[in-house]
C-alpha positions as CSV (number, residue, x, y, z in Angstrom):
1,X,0.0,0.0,0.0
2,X,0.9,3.8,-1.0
3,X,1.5,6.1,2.2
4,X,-1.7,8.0,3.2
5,X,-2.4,10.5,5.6
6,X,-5.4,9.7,7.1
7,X,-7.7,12.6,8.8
8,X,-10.3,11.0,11.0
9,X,-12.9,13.5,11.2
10,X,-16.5,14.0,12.1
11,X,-18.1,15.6,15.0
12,X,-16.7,15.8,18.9
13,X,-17.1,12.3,20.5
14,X,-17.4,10.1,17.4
15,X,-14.4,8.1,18.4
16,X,-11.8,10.2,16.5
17,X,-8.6,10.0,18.9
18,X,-9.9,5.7,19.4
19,X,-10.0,5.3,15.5
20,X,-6.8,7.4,14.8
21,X,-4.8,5.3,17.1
22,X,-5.9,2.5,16.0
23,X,-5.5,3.1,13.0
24,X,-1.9,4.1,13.2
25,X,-1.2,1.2,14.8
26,X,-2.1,-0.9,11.9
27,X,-0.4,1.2,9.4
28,X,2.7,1.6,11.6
29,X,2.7,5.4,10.8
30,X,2.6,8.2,13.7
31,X,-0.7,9.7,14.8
32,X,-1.2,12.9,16.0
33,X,-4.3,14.5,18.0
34,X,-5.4,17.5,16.5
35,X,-6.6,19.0,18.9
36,X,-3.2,19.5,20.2
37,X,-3.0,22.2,17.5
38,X,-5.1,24.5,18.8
39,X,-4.1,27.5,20.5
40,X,-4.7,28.4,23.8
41,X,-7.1,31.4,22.4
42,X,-9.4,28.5,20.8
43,X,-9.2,25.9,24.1
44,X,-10.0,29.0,26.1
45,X,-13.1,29.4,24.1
46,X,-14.4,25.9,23.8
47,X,-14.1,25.4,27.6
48,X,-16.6,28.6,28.1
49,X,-18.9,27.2,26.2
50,X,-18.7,29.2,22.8
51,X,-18.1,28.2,18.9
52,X,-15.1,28.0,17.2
53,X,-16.0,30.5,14.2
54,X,-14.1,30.4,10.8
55,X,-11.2,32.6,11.9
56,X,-10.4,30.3,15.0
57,X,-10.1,27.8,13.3
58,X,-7.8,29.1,10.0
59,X,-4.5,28.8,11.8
60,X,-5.5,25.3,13.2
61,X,-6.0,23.9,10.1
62,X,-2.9,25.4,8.9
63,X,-1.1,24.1,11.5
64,X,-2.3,20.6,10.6
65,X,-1.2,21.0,7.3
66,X,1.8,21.9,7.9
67,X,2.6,18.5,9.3
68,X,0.7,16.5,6.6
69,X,3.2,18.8,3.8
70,X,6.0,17.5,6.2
71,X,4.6,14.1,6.5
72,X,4.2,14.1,2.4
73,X,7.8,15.0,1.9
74,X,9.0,12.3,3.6
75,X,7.2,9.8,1.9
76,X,5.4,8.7,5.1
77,X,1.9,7.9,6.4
78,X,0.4,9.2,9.0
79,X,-3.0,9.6,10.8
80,X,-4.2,12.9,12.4
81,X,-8.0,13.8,14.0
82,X,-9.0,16.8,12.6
83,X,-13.0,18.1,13.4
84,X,-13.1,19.0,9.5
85,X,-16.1,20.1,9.9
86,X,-16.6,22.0,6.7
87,X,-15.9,21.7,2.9
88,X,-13.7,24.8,3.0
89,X,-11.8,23.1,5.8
90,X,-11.4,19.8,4.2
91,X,-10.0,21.6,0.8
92,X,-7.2,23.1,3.2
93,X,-6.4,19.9,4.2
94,X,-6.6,18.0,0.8
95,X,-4.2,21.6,-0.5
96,X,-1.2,20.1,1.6
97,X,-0.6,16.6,0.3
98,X,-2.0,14.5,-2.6
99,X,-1.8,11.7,-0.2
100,X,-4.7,12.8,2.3
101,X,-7.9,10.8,3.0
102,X,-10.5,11.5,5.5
103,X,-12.3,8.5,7.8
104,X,-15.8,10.7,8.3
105,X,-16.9,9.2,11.8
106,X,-20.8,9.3,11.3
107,X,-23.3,9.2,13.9
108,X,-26.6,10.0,14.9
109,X,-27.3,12.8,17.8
110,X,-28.3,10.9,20.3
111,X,-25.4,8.3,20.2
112,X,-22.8,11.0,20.2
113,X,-24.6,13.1,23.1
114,X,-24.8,9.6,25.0
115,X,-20.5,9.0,24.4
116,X,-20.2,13.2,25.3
117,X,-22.2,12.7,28.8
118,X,-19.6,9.8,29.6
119,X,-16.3,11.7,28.8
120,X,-14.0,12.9,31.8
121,X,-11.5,15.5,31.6
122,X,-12.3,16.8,28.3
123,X,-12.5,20.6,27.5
124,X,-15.3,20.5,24.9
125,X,-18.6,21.4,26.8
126,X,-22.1,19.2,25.6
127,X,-23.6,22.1,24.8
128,X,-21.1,22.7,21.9
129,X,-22.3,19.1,20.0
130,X,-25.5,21.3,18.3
131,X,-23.2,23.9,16.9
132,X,-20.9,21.4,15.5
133,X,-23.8,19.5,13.8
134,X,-24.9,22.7,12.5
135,X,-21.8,23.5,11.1
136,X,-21.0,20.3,10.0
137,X,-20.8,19.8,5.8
138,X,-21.1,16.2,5.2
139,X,-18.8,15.2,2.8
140,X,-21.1,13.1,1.2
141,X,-19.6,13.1,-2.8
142,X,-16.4,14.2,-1.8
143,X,-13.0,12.3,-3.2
144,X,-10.9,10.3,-1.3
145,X,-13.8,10.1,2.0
146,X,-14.2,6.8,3.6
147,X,-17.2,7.1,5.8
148,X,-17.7,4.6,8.7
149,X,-20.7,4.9,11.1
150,X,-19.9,4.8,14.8
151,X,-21.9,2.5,16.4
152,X,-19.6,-0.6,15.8
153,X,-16.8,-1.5,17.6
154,X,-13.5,0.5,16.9
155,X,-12.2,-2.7,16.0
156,X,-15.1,-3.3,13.2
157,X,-14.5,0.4,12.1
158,X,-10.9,0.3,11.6
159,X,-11.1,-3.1,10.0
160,X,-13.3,-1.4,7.6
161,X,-11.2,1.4,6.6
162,X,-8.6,-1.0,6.4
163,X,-10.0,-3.0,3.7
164,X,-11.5,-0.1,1.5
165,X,-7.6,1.0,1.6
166,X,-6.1,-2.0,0.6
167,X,-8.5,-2.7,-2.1
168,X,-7.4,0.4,-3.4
């Protein structure tokens, strides 16, 4: 298999940081957490309770990319989480490497708030799940998106992406 850069995306508590590990253990490449990108400015933010808007979130993605151009020159895959939740987004991503593909974590609202309600130690209130389904384009027609619903095991799901790479 090619080297990819995989984004896992979708909404807060699909299972992003579970699939992306995952995931990067099976294609022995390095993961990274994107939400480790942010600034402080945007964590800030999030913990009070209000939206990212489009200018929050411009240096983040950039910031991600910047590893994915990094991770493309050297040849290597790698797996990242990234919310992604818009086209415009996405496109920023897909503009730093040729090699990138998104896993889009899909799941209904009440699954997701269910998984929210049980995380600890997280910064990312419940109340912000509605704006990110809002904002949320699905990337439904999209190149290079493998979308996976979440309510299978992360075993299940990462065997899935697994194959649809390899048949590649």
């Amino acid at each position: 298999m090619r080297p990819v850069i995989l984004i896992v995306m979708g909404v807060t508590s699909t299972g992003k940081t579970t699939i992306g590990e995952l995931l990067a253990e099976r294609l022995g490449a390095p993961f990274a957490e994107g939400d480790r990108y942010h600034p402080e400015a945007n964590i800030a933010k999030m913990s009070a309770g209000t939206p990212l808007n489009d200018e929050d979130r411009w240096p983040w993605l950039d910031a991600i990319a910047a590893d994915i151009a990094r991770w493309d020159a050297q040849d290597q895959s790698a797996v990242v989480t990234c919310s992604a939740l818009k086209r415009s987004y996405r496109d920023r991503l897909r503009a730093a490497s040729d090699g990138v593909r998104f896993v889009f974590l899909d799941g209904d609202e009440e699954l997701i708030a269910g998984r929210m309600a049980e995380r600890k130690h997280h910064f990312m209130p419940t109340s912000l799940l509605k704006s990110q389904l809002a904002t949320l384009e699905r990337p439904e027609g999209e190149p290079d998106v493998i979308t996976v619903g979440v309510g299978r095991t992360p075993e299940q799901i990462v065997d899935d992406v697994m194959a649809t790479l390899e048949a590649e």
